[in-house]
C-alpha positions in Angstrom: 49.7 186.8 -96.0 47.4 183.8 -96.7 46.6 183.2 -99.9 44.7 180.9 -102.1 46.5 178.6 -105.1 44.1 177.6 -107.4 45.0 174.4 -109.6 43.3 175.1 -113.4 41.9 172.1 -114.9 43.8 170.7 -118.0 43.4 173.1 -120.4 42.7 171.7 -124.6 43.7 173.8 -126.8 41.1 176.2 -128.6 39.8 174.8 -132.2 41.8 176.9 -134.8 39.6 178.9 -136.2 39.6 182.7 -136.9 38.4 183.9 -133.4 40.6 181.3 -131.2 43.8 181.2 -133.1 46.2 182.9 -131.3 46.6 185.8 -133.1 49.1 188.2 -131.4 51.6 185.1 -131.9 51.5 186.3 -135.3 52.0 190.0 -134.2 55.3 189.0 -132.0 56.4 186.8 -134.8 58.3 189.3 -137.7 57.1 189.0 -141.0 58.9 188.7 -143.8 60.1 192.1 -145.4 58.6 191.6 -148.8 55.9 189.5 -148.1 53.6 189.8 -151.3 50.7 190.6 -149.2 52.4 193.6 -147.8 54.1 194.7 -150.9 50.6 194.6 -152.6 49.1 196.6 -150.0 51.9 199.1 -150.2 52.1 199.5 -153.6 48.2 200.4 -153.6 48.5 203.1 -150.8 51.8 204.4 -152.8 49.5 205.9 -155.8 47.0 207.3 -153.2 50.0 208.8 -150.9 50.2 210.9 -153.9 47.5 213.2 -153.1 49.8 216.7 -152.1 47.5 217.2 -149.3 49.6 214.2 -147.5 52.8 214.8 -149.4 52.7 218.6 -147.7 53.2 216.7 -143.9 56.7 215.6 -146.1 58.6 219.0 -147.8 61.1 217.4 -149.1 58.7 214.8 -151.0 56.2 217.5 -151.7 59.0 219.9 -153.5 59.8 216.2 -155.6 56.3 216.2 -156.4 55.5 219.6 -157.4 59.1 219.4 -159.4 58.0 216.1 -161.0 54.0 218.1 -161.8 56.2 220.7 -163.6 57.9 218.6 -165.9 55.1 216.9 -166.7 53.4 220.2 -167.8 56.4 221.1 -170.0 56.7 217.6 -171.0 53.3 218.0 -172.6 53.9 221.2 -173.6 56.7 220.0 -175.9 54.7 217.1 -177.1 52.0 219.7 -178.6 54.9 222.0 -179.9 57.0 219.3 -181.3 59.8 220.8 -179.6 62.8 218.8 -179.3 64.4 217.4 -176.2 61.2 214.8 -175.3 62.9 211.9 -174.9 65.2 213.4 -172.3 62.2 215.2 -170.7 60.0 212.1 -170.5 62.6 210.2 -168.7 63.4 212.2 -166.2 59.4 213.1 -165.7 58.9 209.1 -165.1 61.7 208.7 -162.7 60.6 211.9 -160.5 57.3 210.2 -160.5 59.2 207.3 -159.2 60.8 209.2 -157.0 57.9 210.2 -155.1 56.2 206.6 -155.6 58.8 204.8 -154.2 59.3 207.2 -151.2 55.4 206.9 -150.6 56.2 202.8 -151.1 59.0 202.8 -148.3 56.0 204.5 -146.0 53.0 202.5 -146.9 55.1 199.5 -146.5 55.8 200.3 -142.5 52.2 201.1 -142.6 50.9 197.7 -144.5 52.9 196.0 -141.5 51.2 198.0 -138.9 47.7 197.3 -140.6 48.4 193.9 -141.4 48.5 193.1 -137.5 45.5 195.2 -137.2 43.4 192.8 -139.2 44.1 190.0 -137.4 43.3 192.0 -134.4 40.0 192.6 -135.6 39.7 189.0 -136.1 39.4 188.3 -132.5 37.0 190.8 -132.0 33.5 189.1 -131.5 30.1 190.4 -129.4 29.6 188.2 -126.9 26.1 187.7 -124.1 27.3 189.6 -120.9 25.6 188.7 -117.6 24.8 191.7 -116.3 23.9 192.4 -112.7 21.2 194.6 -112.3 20.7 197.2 -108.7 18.4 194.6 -107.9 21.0 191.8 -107.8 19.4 189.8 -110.6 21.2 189.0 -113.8 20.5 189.7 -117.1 21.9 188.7 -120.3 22.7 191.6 -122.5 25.3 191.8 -125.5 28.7 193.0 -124.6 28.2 196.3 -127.1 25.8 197.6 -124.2 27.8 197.4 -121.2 29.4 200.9 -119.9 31.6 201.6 -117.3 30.6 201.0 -114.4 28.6 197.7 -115.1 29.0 194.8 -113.0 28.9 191.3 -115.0 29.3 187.8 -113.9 32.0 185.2 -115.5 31.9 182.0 -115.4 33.6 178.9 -116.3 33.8 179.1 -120.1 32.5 182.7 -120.6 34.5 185.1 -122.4 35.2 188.5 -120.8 32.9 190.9 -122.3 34.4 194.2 -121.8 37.7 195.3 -120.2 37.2 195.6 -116.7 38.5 194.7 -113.0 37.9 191.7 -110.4 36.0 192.8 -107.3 35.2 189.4 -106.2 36.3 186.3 -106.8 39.1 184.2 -108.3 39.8 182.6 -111.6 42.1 181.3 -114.2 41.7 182.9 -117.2 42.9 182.6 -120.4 44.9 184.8 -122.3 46.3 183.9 -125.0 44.4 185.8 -127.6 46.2 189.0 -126.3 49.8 188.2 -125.1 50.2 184.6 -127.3 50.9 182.6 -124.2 49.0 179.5 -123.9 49.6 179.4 -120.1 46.7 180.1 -118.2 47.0 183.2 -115.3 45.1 183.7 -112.3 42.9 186.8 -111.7 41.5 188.0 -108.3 40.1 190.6 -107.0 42.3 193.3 -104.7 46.2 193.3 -105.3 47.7 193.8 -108.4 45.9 191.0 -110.7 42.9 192.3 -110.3 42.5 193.4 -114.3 40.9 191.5 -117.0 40.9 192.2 -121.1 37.8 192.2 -123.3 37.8 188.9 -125.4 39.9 186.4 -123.0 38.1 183.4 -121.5 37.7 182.8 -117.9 39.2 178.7 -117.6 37.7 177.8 -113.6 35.4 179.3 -111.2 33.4 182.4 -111.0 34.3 186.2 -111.0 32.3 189.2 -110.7 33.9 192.3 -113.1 33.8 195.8 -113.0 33.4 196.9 -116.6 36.0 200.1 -116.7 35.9 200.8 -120.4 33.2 201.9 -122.7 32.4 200.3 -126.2 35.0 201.1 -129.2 37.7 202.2 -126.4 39.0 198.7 -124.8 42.4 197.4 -124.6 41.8 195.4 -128.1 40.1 198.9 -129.6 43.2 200.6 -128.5 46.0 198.3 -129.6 44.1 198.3 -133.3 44.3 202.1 -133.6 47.7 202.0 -132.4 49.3 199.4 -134.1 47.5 200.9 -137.6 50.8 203.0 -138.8 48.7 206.0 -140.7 47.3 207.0 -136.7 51.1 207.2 -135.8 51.8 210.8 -134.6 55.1 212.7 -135.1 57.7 212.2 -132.4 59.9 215.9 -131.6 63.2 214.3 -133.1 61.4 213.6 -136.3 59.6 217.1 -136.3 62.8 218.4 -135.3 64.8 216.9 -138.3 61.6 217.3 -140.7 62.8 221.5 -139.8 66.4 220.4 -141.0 65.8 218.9 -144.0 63.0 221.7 -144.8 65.8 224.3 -144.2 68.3 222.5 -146.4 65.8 221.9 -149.3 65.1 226.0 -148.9 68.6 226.5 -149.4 69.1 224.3 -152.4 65.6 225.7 -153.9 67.1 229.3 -153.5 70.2 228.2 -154.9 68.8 226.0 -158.2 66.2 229.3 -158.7 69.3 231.9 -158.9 70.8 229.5 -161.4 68.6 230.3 -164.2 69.6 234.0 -164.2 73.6 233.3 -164.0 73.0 231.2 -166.4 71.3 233.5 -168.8 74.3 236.3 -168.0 76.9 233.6 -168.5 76.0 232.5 -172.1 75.9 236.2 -172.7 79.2 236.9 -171.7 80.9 233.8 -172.6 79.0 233.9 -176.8 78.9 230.1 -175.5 77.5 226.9 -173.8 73.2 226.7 -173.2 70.5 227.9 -170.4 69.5 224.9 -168.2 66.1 224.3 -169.4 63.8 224.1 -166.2 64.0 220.1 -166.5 67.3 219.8 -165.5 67.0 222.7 -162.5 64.7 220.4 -161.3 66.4 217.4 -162.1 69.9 219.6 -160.0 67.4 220.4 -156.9 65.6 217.1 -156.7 69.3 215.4 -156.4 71.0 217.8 -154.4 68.4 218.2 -151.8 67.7 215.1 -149.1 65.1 213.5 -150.9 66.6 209.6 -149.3 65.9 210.5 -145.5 63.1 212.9 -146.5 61.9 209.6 -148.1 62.3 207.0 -145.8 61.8 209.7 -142.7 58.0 208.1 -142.3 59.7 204.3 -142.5 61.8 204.3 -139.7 59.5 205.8 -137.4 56.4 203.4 -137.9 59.1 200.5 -138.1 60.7 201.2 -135.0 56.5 200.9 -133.2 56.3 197.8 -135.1 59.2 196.1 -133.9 58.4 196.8 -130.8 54.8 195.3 -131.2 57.2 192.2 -132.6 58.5 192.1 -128.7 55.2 191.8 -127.3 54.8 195.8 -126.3 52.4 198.3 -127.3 53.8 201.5 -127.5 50.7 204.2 -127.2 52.8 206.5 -129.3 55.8 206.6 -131.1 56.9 209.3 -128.6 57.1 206.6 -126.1 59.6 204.7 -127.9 62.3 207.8 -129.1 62.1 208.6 -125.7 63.2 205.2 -124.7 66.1 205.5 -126.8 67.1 208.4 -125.3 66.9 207.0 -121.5 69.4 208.1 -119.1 68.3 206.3 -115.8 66.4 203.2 -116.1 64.6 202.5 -112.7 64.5 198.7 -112.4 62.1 196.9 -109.4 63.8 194.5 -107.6 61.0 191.6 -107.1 60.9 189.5 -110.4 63.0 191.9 -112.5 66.2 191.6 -110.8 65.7 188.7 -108.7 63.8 185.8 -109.7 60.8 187.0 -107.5 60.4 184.2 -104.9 62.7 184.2 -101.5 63.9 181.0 -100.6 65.0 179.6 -97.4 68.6 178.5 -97.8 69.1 177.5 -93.7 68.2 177.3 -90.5 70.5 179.8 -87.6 69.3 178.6 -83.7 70.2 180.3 -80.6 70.4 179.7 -76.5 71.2 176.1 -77.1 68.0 175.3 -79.9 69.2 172.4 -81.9 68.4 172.7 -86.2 66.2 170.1 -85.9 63.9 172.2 -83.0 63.8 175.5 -85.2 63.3 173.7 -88.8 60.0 171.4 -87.1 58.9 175.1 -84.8 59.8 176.9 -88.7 57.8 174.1 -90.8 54.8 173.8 -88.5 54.0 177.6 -88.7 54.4 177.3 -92.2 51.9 174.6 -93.0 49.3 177.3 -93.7 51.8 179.4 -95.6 51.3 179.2 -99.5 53.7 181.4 -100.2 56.8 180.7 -102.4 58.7 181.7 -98.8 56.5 179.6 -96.7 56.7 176.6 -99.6 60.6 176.7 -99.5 60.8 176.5 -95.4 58.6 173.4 -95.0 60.9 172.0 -97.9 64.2 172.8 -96.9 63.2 171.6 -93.1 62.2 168.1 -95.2 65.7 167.9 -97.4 67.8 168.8 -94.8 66.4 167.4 -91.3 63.7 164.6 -92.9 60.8 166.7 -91.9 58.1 165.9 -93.9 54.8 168.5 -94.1 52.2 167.1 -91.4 48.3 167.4 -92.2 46.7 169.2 -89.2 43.0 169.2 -88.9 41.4 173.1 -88.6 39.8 172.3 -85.3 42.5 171.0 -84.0 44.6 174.2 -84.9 44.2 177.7 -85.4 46.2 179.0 -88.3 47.2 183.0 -88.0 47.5 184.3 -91.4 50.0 186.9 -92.2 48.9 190.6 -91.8 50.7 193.7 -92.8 49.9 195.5 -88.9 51.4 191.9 -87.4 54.1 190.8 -89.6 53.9 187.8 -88.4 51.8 184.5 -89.1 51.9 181.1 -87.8 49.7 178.3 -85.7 48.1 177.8 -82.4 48.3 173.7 -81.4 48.9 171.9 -79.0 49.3 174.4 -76.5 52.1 176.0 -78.6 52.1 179.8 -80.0 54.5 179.2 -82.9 55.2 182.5 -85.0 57.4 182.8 -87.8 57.9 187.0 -89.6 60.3 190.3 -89.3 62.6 190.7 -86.0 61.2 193.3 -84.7 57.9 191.7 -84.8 59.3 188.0 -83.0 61.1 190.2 -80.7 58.3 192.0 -79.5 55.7 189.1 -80.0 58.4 187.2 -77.2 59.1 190.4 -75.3 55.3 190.9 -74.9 55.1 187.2 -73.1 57.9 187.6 -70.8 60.9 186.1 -72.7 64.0 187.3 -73.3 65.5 188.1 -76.6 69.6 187.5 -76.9 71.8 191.1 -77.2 73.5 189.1 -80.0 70.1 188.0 -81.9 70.3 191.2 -84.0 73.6 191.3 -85.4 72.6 187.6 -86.4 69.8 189.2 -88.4 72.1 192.1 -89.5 74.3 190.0 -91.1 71.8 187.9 -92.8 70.6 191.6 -94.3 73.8 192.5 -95.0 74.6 189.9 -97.3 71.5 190.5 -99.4 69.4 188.0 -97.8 66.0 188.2 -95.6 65.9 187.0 -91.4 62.6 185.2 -90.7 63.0 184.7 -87.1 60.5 181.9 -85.2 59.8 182.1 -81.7 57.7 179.0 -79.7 55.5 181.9 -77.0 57.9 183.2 -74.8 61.2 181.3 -76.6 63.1 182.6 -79.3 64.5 179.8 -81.4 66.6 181.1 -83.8 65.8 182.4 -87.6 65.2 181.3 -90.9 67.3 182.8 -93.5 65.8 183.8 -97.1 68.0 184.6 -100.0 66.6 186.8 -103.2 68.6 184.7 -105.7 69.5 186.9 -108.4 68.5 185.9 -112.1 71.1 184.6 -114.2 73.0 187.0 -116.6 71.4 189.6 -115.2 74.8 191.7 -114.2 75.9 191.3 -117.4 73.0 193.4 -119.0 73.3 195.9 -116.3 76.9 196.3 -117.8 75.6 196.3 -121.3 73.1 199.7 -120.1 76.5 201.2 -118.3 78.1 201.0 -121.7 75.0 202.7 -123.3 75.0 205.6 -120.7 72.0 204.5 -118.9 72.5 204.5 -114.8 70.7 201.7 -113.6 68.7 202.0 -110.7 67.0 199.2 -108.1 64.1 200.1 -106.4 62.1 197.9 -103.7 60.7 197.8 -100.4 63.7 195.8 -98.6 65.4 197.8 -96.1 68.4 198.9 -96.6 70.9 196.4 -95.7 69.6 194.2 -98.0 69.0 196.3 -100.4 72.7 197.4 -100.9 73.9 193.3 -100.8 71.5 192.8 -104.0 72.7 196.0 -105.5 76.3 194.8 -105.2 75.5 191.6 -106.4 73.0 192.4 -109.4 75.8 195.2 -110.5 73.4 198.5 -110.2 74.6 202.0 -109.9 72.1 203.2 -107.2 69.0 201.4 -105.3 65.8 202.9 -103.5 65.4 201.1 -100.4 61.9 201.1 -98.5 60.5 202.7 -101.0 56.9 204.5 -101.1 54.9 205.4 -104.1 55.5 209.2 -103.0 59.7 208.0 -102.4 59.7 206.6 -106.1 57.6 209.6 -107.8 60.1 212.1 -105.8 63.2 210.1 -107.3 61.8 210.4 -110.6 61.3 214.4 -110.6 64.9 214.7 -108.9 65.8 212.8 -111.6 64.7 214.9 -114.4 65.2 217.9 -112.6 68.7 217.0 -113.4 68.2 216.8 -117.0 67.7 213.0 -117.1 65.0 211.0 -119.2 64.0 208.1 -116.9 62.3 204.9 -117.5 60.3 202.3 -115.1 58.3 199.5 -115.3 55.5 198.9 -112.8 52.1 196.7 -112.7 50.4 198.3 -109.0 47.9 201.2 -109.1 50.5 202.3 -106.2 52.9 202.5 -109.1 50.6 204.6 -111.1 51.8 207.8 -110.3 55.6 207.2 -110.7 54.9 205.5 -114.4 52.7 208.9 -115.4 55.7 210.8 -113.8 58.1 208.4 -115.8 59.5 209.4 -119.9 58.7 205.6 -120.3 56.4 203.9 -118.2 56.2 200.5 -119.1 53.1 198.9 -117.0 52.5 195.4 -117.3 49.7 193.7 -118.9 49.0 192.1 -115.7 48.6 194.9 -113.9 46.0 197.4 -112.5 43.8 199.0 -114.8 45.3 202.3 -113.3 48.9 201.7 -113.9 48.1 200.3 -117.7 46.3 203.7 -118.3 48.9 205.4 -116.2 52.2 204.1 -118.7 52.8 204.6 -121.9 53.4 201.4 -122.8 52.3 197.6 -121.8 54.3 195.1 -122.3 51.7 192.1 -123.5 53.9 189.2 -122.0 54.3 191.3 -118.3 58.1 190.4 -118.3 59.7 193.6 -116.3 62.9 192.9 -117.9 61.5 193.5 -121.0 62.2 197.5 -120.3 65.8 196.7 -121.4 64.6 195.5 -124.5 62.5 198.3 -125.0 65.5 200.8 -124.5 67.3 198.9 -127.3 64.8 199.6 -129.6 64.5 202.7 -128.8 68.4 203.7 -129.4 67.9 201.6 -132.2 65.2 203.5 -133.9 67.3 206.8 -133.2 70.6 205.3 -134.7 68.7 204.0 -137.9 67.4 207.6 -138.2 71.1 209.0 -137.4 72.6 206.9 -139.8 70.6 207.4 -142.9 70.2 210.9 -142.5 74.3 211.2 -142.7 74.0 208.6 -145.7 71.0 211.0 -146.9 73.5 214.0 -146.9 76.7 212.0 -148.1 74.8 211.2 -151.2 74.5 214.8 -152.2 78.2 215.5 -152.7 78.4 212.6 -155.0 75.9 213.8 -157.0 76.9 217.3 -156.9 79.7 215.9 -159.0 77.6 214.3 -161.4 75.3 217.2 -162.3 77.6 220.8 -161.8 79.9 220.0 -164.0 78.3 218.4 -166.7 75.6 221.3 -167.0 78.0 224.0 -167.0 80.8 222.3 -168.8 80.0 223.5 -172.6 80.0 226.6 -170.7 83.3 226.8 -169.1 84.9 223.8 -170.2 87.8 224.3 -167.3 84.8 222.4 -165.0 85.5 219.1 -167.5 88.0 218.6 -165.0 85.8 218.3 -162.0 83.7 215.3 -164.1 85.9 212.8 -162.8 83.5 209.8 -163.5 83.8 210.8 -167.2 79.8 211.1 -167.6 78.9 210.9 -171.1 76.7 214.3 -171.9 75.2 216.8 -169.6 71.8 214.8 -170.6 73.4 211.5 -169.4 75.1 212.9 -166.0 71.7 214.4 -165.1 69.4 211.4 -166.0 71.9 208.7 -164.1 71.8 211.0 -160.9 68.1 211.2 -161.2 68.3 207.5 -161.9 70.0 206.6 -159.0 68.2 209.0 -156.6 65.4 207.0 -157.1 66.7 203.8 -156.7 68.1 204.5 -153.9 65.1 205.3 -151.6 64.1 201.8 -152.8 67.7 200.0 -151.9 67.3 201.4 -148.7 64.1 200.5 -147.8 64.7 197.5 -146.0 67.7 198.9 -143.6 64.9 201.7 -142.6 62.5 198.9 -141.7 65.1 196.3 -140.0 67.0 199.4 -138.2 70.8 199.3 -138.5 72.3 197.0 -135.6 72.2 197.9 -132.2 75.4 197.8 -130.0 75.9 198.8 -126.5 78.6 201.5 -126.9 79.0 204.8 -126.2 77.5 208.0 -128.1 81.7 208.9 -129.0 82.3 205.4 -130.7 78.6 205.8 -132.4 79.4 209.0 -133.9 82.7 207.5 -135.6 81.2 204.3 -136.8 78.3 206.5 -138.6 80.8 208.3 -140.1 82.9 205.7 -141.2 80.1 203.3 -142.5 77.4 205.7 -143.6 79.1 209.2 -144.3 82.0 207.8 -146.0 79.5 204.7 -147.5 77.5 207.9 -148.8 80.1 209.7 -150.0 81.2 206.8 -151.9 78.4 204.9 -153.5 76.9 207.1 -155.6 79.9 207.5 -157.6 80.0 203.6 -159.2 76.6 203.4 -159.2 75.9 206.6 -161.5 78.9 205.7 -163.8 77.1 202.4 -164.2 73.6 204.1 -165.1 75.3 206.4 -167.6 77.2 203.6 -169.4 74.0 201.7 -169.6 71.9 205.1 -170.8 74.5 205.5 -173.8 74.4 202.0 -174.3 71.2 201.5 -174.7 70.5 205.0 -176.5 68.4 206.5 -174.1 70.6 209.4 -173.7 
């Protein structure tokens, strides 16, 4: 297939200013943690997050705050009655408050993240003059806010884009850099698959005519704002899912702290001893016992786990997008420029019937001279380094060049007198049969065993004479057999699909390390894998950047389409990865396992917690009443006042010491789900189990030192 290499003039770079800087090199670059503009914005949205409307979507948080309301209303209560006990009341009535703030803090600081990136989105937003082409055919300038789909505008060199849209005629360099951060410019044409263009990036050379496919307030840029703002983020089923857990568990413990108060009143009764629990310290026992860390940082981990994916250079449309990604069984991998390096090179020269090397690599160069493809580029070098042949200019009318075509297979040049053709076999074969020549019995098994060793047979044929064939070899990228180990360790079956046939196929499969490969395959072939796929109980992911791959990445759990790619197969995905870098899927599935072990592992921490400080509070608020629970107070806590005041202490702190794991994510490792479970366990169960223990001894020696209990 013929094609058309356009050479972009040197490009300067854009002045830096607030609409040309490149912007979405700040959204790939990770900010720091605790940067003051973010903790400013956070700690803002933390007093408004208090509003129980928002705090319902939360039970555990909303229980906090309606136990933390409560004490305030007896706190008051006792200030008007001089009743004793305020000191004690106060305190823990600030630190619920806290409680609540800081949980709302850990949210609104994965949200100031997201919206931070969202203002500098806006940034780039600007209305631009679109030249609009009216039914007429005449152009008229119009501002980009009144283009709708289905508008037709003209580009040229130096326009911006106004709208998102596709190329129907025309090619360009355009670029892009105010949306994937890459200073490289990229060529855009109309027909294949880099046909689409993004509202806002600036055509470099020549002229294009675009189809406007979006309407204002919903382009790409429109989109990637409302996505990347955190507050828009929707619920993902594993986080409703364990939202039920942790609402059952706080049901429980609310049951359980609510029976309390009658026991209690029987107890002193029959004992003649000890005191009720005032309704402070019930509170004080439920807010502690129930799992008010994960119920805190819940929100955290699942906007943090869409932002660092938006660090990577992906937009994730929702956050279920990227739990599913992390729990991806078969990860469907195309071969062309994910697997291999994307550009088939010609490694030799194989003659036949007495054709010397030299004969096949001039008949092989001369049919390529027309050939800009990466294929064609190689032969008509590999025929100069290894026989001297250096390209010839040869003037149109002298020649006539046959381009490549998907009915012939073939291409190649007319001069001379000479038919030289260079493509598949088959097609030689038959192109020589057709003119009376004869084709060797052992030219096939030639071919065969180029296929079977992963590479491509190009065979060239001079009219009637067959002269031998040109072999191409995928050349697999570098490293890429050990990742494909790395996703066997994580469970994920690793699948290539492309449109070789089988032969080769199998040799790059072998080579590249994959469990299974789709040769030859169809749109319809790779949808129907997909569907087989789940119908075994798999979650499947797959990248893709053709509207013929639109169907399989709707089919797909994940569909990561490529920025570069069809408007269809963007709209068809879930995700688009801003950089179009296939491999980037593996990435993505990281994340995703990464996002879902953060959540794992801070839940069991979460949980953990609440034996420690079931030890801090039982005894000491029933120990005047049966003193044989003394011996269950093996911190030695000071006073029930102390015990209960250090456990609401370090509740609160907590949710703020853990703030930072929930937005980094605890480590990723490739192992299996066996050897995740343990290390959880070890690290955070046992790291749950144990903290709390130290840390509330230390609160309640510094409460009695300091006389605040």
């Amino acid at each position: 297939m013929s094609t058309v290499t356009v050479v972009p003039p040197p490009v300067q770079p854009p002045p830096e200013d607030e609409t040309t800087s490149l912007l979405p090199k700040k959204l790939a670059r990770s900010r720091s943690l605790f940067d003051p503009e973010i903790v400013q914005r956070a700690t803002r949205a933390s007093f408004g997050k208090l509003n129980p409307a928002h705090l319902m979507r939360n039970p555990v948080m909303f229980v906090v705050e309606v136990g933390a309301a409560l004490t305030t209303v007896f706190l008051i209560r006792d200030i008007f009655t001089g009743a004793a006990g305020n000191s004690f009341t106060l305190q823990i009535t600030l630190w619920l408050w806290f409680t609540v703030l800081f949980a709302n803090f850990a949210e609104a600081m994965a949200e100031a993240r997201g919206k931070a990136q969202a203002d500098s989105l806006r940034k780039t937003k600007t209305d631009v003059l679109a030249k609009r082409l009216t039914a007429s055919g005449k152009i008229e300038e119009v501002s980009g806010t009144a283009l709708r789909a289905g508008d037709v505008v003209v580009c040229e060199t130096g326009n911006l884009i106004p709208g998102d849209g596709e190329v129907i005629e025309g090619i360009a360099t355009v670029d892009e850099s105010v949306i994937t951060g890459e200073s490289a410019p990229v060529i855009r044409e109309s027909g294949g698959d880099r046909s689409a263009v993004t509202g806002g990036t600036k055509v470099l050379s020549d002229q294009v005519k675009i189809r406007i496919t979006s309407n204002p307030g919903e382009t790409f840029l429109d989109r990637m704002i409302a996505l990347v703002e955190g507050a828009q983020r929707q619920k993902t089923p594993n986080e409703i899912a364990l939202n039920i857990l942790i609402a059952g568990l706080t049901l429980i413990f609310l049951l359980a702290v609510i029976t309390l108060q009658p026991y209690s009143v029987f107890s002193v009764a029959q004992a003649g001893r000890g005191s009720v629990p005032s309704v402070t310290v019930l509170v004080s026992l439920l807010v502690c016992l129930i799992p008010t860390t994960i119920g805190g940082l819940l929100s955290a981990i699942g906007i943090a786990g869409m932002d660092r994916v938006m660090q990577h250079n992906v937009l994730a449309m929702s956050g279920k997008a990227v739990e599913a990604a992390g729990d991806v069984n078969s990860l469907l991998l195309d071969k062309t420029g994910t697997i291999t390096l994307g550009n088939r090179q010609a490694v030799e020269f194989l003659t036949i019937n007495g054709v010397t090397p030299e004969e096949l690599a001039d008949a092989a160069q001369l049919s390529s001279l027309a050939d800009e493809t990466p294929e064609g580029r190689s032969i008509v070098v590999l025929a100069k380094e290894k026989y001297g042949l250096r390209g010839r200019h040869i003037p149109e009318h002298e020649a006539t060049f046959i381009p490549f075509s998907a009915y012939t297979r073939m291409s190649g040049v007319d001069v001379g007198g000479r038919q030289l053709r260079k493509g598949a076999t088959e097609a030689i074969c038959r192109f020589v049969a057709e003119r009376g020549g004869e084709v060797p019995s052992y030219f096939q098994e030639m071919s065969d065993r180029i296929s079977r060793n992963g590479g491509t047979p190009l065979a060239v044929a001079d009219g009637r004479r067959l002269l031998g064939v040109v072999h191409l070899k995928d050349i697999v990228k570098g490293g890429m057999k050990e990742r494909i180990a790395q996703l066997r360790k994580m469970g994920i079956r690793s699948v290539m699909i492309t449109g070789d046939n089988p032969l080769t196929a199998a040799a790059i499969a072998a080579e590249a390390g994959v469990d299974d490969f789709l040769a030859q395959a169809t749109p319809k072939d790779k949808l129907e894998y997909i569907k087989k796929e789940q119908a075994a109980g798999r979650l499947v992911a797959m990248t893709g950047d053709g509207t013929n791959d639109a169907p399989a990445l709707a089919q797909a759990d994940v569909g990561l389409a490529m920025n570069t790619g069809t408007v269809a197969a963007k709209e068809a995905g879930n995700m688009v990865d801003l950089d179009s870098n296939p491999t980037k899927l593996i990435e993505v599935v990281a994340i995703g396992k990464q996002l879902l072990i953060t959540r794992g592992a801070l839940t069991t921490f979460s949980i953990a917690n609440d034996v420690a400080k079931y030890f801090a509070i039982i005894p000491a608020m029933f120990m005047t009443m049966y003193p044989a629970l003394g011996k269950l107070n093996i911190m030695g806590l000071h006073t029930p006042q102390s015990a209960v005041l250090a456990a609401v202490i370090f509740n609160a702190l907590i949710i703020i010491a853990l703030v930072p794991l929930a937005l980094k994510g605890v480590k990723y490792r490739p192992v299996g789900a066996a050897s995740l479970l343990r290390r959880n366990l070890l690290i955070y169960g046992a790291g749950g189990i144990v903290a709390p223990f130290p840390g509330i001894w230390v609160i309640d020696q510094l409460l009695v030192l300091l006389h605040l209990a």
